[in-house]
C-alpha positions in Angstrom: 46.7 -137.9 332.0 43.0 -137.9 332.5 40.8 -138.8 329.6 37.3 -137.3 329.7 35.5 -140.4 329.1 36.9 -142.0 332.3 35.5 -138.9 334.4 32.0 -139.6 332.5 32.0 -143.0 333.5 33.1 -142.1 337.0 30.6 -139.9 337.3 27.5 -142.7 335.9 29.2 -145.1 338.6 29.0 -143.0 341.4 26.0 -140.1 340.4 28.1 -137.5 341.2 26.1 -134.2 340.9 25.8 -132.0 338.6 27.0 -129.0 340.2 30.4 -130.8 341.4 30.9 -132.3 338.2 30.6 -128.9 336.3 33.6 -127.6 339.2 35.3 -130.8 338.4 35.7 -130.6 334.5 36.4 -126.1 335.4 39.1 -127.1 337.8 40.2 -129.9 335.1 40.3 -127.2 332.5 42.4 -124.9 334.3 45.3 -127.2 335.5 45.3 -129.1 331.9 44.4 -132.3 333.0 42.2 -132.7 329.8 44.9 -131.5 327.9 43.3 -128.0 327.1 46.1 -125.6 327.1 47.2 -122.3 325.7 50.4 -121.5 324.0 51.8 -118.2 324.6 54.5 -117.2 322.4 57.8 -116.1 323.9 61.2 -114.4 322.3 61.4 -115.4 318.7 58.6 -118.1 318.8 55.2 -118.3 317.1 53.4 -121.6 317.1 56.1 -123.7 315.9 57.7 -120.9 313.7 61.1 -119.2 315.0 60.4 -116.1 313.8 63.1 -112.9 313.0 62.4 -109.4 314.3 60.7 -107.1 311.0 59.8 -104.5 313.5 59.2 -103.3 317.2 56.3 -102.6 318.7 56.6 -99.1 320.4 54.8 -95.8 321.3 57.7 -93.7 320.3 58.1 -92.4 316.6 61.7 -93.8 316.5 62.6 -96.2 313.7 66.2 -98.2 312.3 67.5 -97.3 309.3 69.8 -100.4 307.9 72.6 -100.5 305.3 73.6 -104.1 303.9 77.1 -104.1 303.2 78.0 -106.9 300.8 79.9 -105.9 297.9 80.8 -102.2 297.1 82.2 -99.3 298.6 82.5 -96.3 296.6 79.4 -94.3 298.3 80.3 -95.5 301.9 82.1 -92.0 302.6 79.3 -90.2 301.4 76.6 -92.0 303.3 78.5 -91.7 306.0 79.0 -87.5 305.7 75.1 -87.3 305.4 74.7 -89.1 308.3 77.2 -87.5 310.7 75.6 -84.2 309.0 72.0 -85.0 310.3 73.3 -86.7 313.1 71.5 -90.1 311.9 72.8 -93.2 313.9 72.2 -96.5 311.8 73.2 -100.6 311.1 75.2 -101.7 308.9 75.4 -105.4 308.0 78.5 -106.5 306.3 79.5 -110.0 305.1 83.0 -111.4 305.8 84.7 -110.4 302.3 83.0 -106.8 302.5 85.1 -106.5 306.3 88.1 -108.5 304.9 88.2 -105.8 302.0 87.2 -102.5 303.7 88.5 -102.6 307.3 89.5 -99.4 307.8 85.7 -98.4 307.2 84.9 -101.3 309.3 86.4 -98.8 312.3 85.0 -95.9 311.1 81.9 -97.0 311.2 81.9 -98.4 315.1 84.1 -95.2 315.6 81.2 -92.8 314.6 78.2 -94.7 316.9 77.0 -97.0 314.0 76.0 -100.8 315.0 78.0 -103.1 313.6 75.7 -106.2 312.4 76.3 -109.5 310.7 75.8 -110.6 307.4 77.1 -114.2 307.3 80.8 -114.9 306.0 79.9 -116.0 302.2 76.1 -114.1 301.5 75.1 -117.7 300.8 71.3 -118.8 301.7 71.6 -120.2 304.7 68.1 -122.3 304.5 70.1 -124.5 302.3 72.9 -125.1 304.7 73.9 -127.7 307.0 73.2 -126.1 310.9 77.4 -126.7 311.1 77.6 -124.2 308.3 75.4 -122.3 309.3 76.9 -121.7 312.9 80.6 -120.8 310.8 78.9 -118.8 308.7 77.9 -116.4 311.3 81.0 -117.2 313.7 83.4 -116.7 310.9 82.6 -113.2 310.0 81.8 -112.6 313.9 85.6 -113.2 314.7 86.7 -111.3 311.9 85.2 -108.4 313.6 86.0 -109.1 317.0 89.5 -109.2 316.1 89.4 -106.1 313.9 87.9 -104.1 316.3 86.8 -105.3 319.9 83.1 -105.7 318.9 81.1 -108.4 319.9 78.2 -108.3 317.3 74.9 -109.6 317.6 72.8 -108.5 315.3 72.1 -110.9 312.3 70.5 -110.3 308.4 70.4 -113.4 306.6 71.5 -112.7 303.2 68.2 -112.3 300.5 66.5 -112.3 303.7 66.4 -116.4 303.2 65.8 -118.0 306.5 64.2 -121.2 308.2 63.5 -122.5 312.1 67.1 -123.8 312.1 68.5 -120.6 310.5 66.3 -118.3 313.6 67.7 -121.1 316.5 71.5 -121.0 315.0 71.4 -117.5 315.2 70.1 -117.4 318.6 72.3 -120.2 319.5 75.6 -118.1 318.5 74.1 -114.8 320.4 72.6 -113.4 317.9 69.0 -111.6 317.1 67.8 -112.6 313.7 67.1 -108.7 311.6 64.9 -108.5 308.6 62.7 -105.2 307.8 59.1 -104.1 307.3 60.3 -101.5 305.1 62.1 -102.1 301.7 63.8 -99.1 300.0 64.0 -101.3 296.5 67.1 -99.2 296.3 69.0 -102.5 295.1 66.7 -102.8 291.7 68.1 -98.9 290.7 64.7 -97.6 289.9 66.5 -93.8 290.8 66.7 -91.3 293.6 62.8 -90.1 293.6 61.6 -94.1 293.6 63.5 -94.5 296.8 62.4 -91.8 298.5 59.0 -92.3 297.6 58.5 -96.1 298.5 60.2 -95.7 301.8 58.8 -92.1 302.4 55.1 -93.6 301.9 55.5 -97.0 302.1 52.2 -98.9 304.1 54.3 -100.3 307.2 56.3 -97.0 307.8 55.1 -96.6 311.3 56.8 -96.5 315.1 59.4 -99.4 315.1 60.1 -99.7 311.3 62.6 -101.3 310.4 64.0 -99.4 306.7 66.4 -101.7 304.4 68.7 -99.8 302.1 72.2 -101.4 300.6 75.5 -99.0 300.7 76.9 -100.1 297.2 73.5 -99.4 295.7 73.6 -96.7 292.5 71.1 -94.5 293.9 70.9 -94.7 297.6 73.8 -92.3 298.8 72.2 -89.6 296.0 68.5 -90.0 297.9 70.1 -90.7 301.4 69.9 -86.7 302.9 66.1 -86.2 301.0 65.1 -89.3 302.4 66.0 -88.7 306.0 64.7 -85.0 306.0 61.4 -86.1 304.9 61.4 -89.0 307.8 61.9 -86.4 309.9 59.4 -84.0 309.0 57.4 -86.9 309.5 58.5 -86.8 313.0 60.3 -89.4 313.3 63.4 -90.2 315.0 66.3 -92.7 313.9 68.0 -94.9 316.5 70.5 -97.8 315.6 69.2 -101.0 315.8 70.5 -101.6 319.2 68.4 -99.1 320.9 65.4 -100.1 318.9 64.7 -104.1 319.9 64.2 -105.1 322.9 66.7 -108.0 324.2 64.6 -109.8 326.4 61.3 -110.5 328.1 59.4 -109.9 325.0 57.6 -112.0 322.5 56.8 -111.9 318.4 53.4 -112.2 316.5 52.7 -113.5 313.5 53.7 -110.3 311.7 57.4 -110.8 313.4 56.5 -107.7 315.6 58.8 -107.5 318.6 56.1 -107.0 321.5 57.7 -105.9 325.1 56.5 -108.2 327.9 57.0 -105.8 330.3 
């Protein structure tokens, strides 16, 4: 490469002009030679951070509503009739026990138009494990579904939302877009029906693209589920599964994890 003080004394030795050398060092600039360049971020990466998708950038008022599946199952019937009632397609992200023990809801869920979205096998925090583990992990729980039902999922929540470079490129590495949220329902801490409503309803990053986590085998969130998605509604918005929300290629993230379309 080039270095800028060989082109100054290049230019001393042979009094180059002014006027070419200020084309020279332009031209030099735009091909890199002085090794001036610009990174533009593409699919998950920002700088040198793999980031996962928290929302999508779009014009349309459609957003994902998102159940995490890891233990429980006693409301799962009933958050399903509310959303077959309103017509609501959604995620769900279920671990490897959660599909072990409920796999005849497992079906029901794909059966009814619902993604079906990985969790990881164990709900460990995958920061912490080897990338090995990591990849069995996600493959474990992966073929348990495949098997179960003819789904290939690739849709990915780390458990407690714990994740690292590694954890973003193992996921990618295994087919799989990485899924947090902008939108927290706090369902999991059992503050009650109206608290849920309320911090989702008028939370700050409710907006186009909103990604809205909620848990099935929290106490409250089945009793605030049909309030909650007739006041996103009157909102004017419209709920679409994950699946129809991202975009699966030529896009890139910012520093916010917004999905941005490159198209």
């Amino acid at each position: 490469m080039l270095k800028w003080n060989d082109i100054i004394d290049t230019i001393r030795e042979k009094k180059i002009s002014v006027k070419v050398v200020t084309m020279a060092a332009a031209l030099l600039v735009l091909t890199g030679l002085v090794g001036i360049r610009q990174s533009i971020p593409t699919s998950s990466t920002v700088g040198d951070r793999e980031l996962p998708i928290y929302c999508v950038e779009t014009q349309e008022p459609k957003i994902a509503l998102t159940f995490d599946a890891a233990w429980g199952n006693e409301d799962t019937q009933k958050i399903m009739e509310i959303l077959k009632k309103h017509n609501v397609k959604v995620t769900f992200f279920m671990t490897g026990g959660w599909v072990e023990h409920y796999p005849d809801d497992v079906k029901m869920i794909l059966a009814e138009g619902h993604d079906l979205g990985n969790h990881s096998e164990n709900h460990k925090n995958m920061s912490q494990l080897a990338d090995s583990e990591k990849e069995t992990e996600l493959m474990k729980v992966h073929e348990k579904v495949k098997n179960l039902t003819g789904y290939e999922m690739f849709l990915f929540r780390p458990p407690y939302g714990d994740y690292d470079n590694a954890v973003v490129k193992t996921a990618k590495k295994c087919g799989y877009y990485t899924i947090q949220w902008d939108v927290d329902s706090l369902d999991w801490k059992d503050y009650g029906v109206d608290s849920i409503i309320k911090t989702v309803t008028e939370h700050k990053h409710l907006g186009n693209g909103s990604i809205i986590l909620c848990h099935n085998g929290a106490k409250y969130t089945a009793q605030a589920l049909d309030t909650l998605i007739t006041t996103l509604q009157d909102k004017g918005y419209t709920f679409v599964p994950l699946s129809q929300l991202i975009y699966r290629d030529n896009y890139h993230m910012n520093h916010e994890g917004r999905q941005i379309s490159d198209n």
